[in-house]
N, C-alpha and C positions, 0 to 999 in steps of 0.2 A: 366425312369425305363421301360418304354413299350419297348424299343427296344434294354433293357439287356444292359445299361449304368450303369455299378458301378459306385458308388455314395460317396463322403465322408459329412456329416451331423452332426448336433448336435442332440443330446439327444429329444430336440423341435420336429427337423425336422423326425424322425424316429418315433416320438409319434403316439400312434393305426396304426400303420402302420407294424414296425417288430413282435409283437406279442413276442411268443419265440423261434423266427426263428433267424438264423445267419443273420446280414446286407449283402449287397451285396455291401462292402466297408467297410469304417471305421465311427464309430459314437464318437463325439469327442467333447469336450466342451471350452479345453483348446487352445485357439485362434493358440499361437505357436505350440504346434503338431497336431492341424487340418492344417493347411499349409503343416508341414514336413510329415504327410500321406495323402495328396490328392497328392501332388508331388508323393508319393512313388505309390499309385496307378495308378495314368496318368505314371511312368516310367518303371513299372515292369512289361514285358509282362506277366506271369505264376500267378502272385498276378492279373491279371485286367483279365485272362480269368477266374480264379477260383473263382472271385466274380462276373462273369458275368452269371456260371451256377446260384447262387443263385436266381437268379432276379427272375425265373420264381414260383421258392417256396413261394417268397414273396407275387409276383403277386396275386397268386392262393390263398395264406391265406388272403390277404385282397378283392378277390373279394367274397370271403365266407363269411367275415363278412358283409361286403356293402349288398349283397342278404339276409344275413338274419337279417338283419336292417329293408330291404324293407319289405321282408314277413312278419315279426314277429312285426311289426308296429303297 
């Protein structure tokens, strides 16, 4: 994610992490369309650059939470 790789994930893997931000990819539980959408992300250029702006929103929401973890300790 640090270097704006959309990502396809489960529900698990996106926990305290998306917040109520858009994925920067697909989040998916269902074995068969997490396959048929990480394919569809690794083949669409326009779908992999448009979850690639995301990354940085996520980024930034979750280094705000980590910091104020740390402070508010």
């Amino acid at each position: 994610m640090q270097v704006g790789t959309p990502s396809a994930t489960t529900s698990i893997g996106a926990e305290a992490m998306k917040g109520d931000l858009e994925w920067n990819g697909y989040i998916e539980d269902d074995l068969e369309i997490f396959v048929v959408k990480a394919a569809e992300l690794y083949q669409n250029k326009e779908l992999w650059l448009s979850a690639n702006k995301m990354v940085s929103e996520l980024l930034m929401s979750a280094t705000v939470g980590i910091l104020s973890l740390l402070i508010f300790s």
